[in-house]
C-alpha positions in Angstrom: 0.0 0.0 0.0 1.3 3.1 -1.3 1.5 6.0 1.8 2.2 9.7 1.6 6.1 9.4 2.6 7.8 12.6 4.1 11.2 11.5 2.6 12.3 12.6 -0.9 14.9 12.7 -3.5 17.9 14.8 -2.4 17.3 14.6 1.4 20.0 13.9 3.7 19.0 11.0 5.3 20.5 8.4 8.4 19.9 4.6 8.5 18.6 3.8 12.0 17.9 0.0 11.9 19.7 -2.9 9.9 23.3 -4.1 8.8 24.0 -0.4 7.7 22.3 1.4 11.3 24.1 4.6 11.4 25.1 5.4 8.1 24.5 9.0 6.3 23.4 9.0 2.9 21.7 11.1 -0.2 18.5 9.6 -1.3 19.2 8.8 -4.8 15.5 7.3 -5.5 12.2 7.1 -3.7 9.5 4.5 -5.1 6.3 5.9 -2.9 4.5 3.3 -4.5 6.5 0.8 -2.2 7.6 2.9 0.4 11.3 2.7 -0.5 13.9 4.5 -0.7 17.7 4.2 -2.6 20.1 5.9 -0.4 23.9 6.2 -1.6 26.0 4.2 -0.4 23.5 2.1 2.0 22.6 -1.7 1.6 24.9 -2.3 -1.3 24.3 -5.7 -3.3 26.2 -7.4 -5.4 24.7 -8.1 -9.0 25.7 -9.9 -12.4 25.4 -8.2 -15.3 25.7 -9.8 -18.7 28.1 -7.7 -21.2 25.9 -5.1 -23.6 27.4 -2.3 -26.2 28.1 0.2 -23.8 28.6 -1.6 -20.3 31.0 -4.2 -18.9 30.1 -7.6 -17.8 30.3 -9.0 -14.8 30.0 -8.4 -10.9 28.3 -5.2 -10.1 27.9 -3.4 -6.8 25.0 -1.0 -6.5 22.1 0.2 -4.0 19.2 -1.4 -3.2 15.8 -0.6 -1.7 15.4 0.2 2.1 12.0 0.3 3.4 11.9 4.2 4.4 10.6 3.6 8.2 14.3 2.5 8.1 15.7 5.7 7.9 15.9 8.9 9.4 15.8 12.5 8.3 19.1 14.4 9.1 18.4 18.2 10.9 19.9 20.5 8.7 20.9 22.2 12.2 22.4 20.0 14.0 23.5 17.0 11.9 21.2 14.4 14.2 18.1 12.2 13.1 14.7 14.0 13.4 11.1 13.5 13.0 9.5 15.5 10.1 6.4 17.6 10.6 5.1 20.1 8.3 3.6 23.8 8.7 2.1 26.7 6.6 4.0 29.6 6.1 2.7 33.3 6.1 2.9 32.9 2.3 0.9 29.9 2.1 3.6 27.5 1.5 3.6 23.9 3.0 6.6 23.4 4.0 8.5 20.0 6.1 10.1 21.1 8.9 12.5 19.4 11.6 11.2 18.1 14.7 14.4 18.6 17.1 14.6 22.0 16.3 11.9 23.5 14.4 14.2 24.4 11.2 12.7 24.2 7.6 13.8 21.7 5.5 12.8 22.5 2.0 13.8 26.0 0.5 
């Protein structure tokens, strides 16, 4: 089931749970539809990929999926996780703002 998730592309985000708890990462990808998230340089699986004209064969490393109640936003203050809330601004904006210390996270 597909949920309004408060996590998008570009977002400096932190792995809280699983192999890679504690990790900071970019999210490269989010697939609302499954509530996943790619995040550079988290959960990184090894694939093979046949040779084509432009690519290499071989073993490839690359992101996968995380589910994205495995991660955490990053406060833009004060470099630690944080909830995400949202609030109106006087120009009528909706705008996603940090928990831990109220900052706004989209510009």
């Amino acid at each position: 089931m597909a949920t309004k998730m408060k996590v998008k592309k570009g977002d400096r985000v932190m792995v809280i749970t699983g192999r890679d708890k504690g990790k900071v990462g970019t999210v490269l990808r989010a697939i609302p539809t499954e509530s996943r998230v790619i995040v550079e340089g988290v959960n990184i699986v090894k694939r093979h990929q046949r040779q084509s004209v432009r690519d290499q064969g071989g073993v490839v490393e690359k992101e996968a999926a995380i589910h994205v109640s495995n991660v955490s936003h990053i406060d833009p203050r004060s470099s630690r996780p944080t909830r995400v809330g949202f609030k109106k601004l006087d120009d009528g904006r909706k705008v996603r703002v940090a928990r831990r210390s109220g900052e706004v996270i989209d510009v």
